[in-house]
N, C-alpha and C positions, 0 to 999 in steps of 0.2 A: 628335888635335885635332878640333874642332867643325867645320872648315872643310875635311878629308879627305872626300872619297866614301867610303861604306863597301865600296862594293864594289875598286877600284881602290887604293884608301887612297893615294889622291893628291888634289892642291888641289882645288877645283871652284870655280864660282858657280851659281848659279842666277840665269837673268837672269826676269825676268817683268815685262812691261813692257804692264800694259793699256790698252786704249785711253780709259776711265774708271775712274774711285775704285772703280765698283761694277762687278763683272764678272762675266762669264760662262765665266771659263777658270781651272782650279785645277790643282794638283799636289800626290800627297799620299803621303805613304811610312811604312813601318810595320816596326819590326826586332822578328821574333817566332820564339824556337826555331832560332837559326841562318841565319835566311833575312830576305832584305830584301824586302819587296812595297812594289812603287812602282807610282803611277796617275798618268796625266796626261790632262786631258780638255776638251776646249770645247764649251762646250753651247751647245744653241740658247738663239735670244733674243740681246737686250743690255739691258745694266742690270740693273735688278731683276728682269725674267722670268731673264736669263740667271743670274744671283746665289742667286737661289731655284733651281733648276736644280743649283746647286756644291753650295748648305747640302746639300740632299737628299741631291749625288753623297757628299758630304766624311761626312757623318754615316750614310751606307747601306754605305760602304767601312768606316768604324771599328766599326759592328755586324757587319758580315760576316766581317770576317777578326780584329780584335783582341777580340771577344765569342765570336762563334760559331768562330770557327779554322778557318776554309775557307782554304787557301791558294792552289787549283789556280786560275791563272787563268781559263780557261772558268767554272768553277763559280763564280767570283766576280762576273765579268759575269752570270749565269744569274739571280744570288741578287738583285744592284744593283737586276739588270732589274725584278725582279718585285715587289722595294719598290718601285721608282719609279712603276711603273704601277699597283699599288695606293693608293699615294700620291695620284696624278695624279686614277683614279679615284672616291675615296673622297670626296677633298676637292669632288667636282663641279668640276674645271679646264676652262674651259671657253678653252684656250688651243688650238693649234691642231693638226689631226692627228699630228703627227709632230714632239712637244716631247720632248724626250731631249737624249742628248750625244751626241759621237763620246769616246771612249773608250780606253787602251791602260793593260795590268796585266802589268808582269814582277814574274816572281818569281825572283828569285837567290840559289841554293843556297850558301853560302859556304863548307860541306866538300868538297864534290864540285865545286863552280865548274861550276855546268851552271844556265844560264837560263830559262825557260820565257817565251813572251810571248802574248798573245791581243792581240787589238787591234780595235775597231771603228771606221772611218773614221779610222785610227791606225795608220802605220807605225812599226817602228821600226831606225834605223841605227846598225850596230855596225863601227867601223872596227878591224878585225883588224891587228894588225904582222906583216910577213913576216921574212924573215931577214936582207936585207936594213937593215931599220931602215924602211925604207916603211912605208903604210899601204894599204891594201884596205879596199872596203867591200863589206858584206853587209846586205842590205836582209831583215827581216823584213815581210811584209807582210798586214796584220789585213784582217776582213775588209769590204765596200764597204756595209756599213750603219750603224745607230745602236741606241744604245739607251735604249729609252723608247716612249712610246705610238705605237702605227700599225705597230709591229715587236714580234712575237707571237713570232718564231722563236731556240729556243734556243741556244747557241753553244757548239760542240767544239771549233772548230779551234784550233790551238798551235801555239807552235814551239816547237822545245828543242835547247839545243844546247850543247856543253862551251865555257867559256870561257880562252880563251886570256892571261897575263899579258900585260897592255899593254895589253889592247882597251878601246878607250873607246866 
């Protein structure tokens, strides 16, 4: 069904609920080679700064990973970054120090069920089932910057971790 998670292959929605018609906040997902890489991101600005901000994020993700086939997420934020800020630069933006987004890019294995995440200004929570039938959470947590102009520094850190049937 269209309305299965890929990953879970149960219902989902997506709620996305912006504060204007034109926004500064996207989500974007790509199934390539067995794997699903999904992005969620709010960038600086509102309106049109913020809007221009997504086109860039939304069309720098679809060259990076469904052109050039970069999967890893650090490498994909690495890659975004440095279209953006070429971008930013190129164009003479004369917006203000530190226009970027916060950021977060998993990628999930769907043979092996093992996730990877990077995240910038972007956690992400994964509630695990115990035996019980409960739930537990685990908080992956990205790290406390942005990315886009005023942040020069490249990004390694990841998580990766085996995913458990049930975990939403």
């Amino acid at each position: 069904h269209e309305d299965e998670f890929p990953v879970t292959r149960e219902k989902y929605c997506l709620v996305n609920l912006p504060k204007n018609i034109v926004s500064g906040d996207f989500y974007w997902f790509s199934k390539r080679k067995g794997l699903l890489i999904a992005a969620v991101a709010d960038c600086t600005g509102h309106g049109v700064p913020g809007a221009f901000m997504s086109m860039l994020g939304i069309s720098f993700l679809n060259q990076v990973v469904n052109e050039n086939e970069v999967y890893s997420p650090p490498m994909i934020l690495n890659q975004v970054r440095q279209r953006v800020v070429n971008v930013l630069h190129h164009k003479g933006f004369n917006g203000g120090m530190y226009d970027g987004m916060e950021i977060g890019i998993l990628c999930y294995d769907f043979d092996s069920q093992r996730l990877v995440f990077s995240g910038l200004g972007i956690d992400l929570v994964l509630f695990i089932p115990d035996n019980e039938g409960e739930y537990n959470y685990e908080g992956l947590i990205g790290e406390p910057n942005l990315l886009g102009l005023g942040f020069t520094k490249e990004y390694h850190s990841c998580h990766e971790l085996a995913i458990k049937p049930g975990t939403r």
